[in-house]
C-alpha positions in Angstrom: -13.6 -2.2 10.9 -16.9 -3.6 9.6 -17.4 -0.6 7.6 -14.8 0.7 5.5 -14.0 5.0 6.8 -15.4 7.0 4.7 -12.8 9.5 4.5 -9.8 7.1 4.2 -12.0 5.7 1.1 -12.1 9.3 -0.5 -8.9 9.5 0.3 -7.7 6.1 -1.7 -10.2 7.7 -4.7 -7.9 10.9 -4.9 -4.9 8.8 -4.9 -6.1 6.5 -7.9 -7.7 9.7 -9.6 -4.4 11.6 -9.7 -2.2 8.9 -9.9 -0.1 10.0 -7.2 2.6 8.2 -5.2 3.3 11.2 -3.2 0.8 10.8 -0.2 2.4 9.2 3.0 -0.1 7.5 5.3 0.3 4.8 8.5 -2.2 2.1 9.2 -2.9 -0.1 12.0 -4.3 -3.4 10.4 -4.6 -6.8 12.6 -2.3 -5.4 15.1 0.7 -3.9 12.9 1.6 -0.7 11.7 2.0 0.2 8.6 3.7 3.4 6.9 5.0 4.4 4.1 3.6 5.9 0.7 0.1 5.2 -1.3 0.3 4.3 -4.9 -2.7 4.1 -7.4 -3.1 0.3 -7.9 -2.3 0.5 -11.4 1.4 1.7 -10.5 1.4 -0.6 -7.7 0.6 -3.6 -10.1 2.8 -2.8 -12.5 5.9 -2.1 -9.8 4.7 -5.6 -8.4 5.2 -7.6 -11.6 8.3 -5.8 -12.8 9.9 -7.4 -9.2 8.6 -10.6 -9.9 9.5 -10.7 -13.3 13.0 -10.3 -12.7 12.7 -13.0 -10.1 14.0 -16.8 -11.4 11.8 -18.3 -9.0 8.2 -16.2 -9.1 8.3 -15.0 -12.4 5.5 -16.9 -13.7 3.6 -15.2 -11.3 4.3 -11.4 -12.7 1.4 -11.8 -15.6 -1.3 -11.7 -13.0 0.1 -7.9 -11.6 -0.5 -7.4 -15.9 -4.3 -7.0 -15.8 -6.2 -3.9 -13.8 -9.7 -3.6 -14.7 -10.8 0.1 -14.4 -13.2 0.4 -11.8 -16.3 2.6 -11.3 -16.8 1.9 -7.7 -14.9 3.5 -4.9 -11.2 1.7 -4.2 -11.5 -1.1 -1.5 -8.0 -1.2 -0.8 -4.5 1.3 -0.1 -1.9 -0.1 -2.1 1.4 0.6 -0.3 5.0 1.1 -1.5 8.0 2.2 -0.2 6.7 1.1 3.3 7.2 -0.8 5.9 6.1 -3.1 8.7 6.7 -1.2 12.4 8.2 -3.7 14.8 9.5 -1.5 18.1 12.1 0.8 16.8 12.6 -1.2 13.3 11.0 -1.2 10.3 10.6 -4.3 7.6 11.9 -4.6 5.7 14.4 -1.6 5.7 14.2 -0.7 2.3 10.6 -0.5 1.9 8.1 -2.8 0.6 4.8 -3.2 -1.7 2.1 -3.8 0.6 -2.1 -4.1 -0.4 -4.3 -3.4 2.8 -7.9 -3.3 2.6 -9.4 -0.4 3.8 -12.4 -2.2 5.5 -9.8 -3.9 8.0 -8.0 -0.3 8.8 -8.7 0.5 12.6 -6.7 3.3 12.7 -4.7 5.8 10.4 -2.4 9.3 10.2 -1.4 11.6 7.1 2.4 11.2 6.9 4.7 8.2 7.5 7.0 7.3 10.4 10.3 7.7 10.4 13.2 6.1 13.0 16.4 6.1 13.8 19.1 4.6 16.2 20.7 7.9 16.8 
């Protein structure tokens, strides 16, 4: 979309107002799918820096996730975590990932998540 929706953007503002990590959306984005939970960026960052400060090889990489300006201008991007990637009946990776979409390149979206199984 050239035009970010205007509903998934007040929907993004809610999110980062309450600081919620509750609300389960799915995206389609260049051709993939999306799903899983949205997180204010703030938590987001700070769950982003904590993984790659643990990491041996990335973790000089964790101070950038540090800084979050507060904006006053409506969010331009969902910030994803426990989700994952659809690919036919899996998801990637299994146990859910962080994930920052922006909202102007969002062609399609759904309240709630997907789920799957095998059985």
């Amino acid at each position: 979309m050239s035009k970010p929706d205007a509903l998934l953007v007040d929907v993004a503002a809610l999110v980062e107002s309450g600081q919620s990590t509750q609300m389960s959306l799915t995206v389609v984005t260049g051709g993939a799918v999306i799903t899983g939970r949205l997180a204010p960026e703030a938590v987001w960052r700070l769950r982003v820096s904590e993984v790659l400060t643990d990491s041996d090889a990335l973790g000089e990489f964790s101070a950038v996730f540090h800084t979050h300006a507060k904006r006053d201008e409506p969010p331009t991007h969902l910030h994803f975590h426990v989700a994952r990637i659809l690919q036919g009946t899996v998801g990637i990776p299994e146990t859910g990932g962080m994930y920052r979409v922006a909202i102007k390149d969002i062609s399609a979206w759904t309240v709630g998540d997907f789920s799957y199984s095998d059985h």
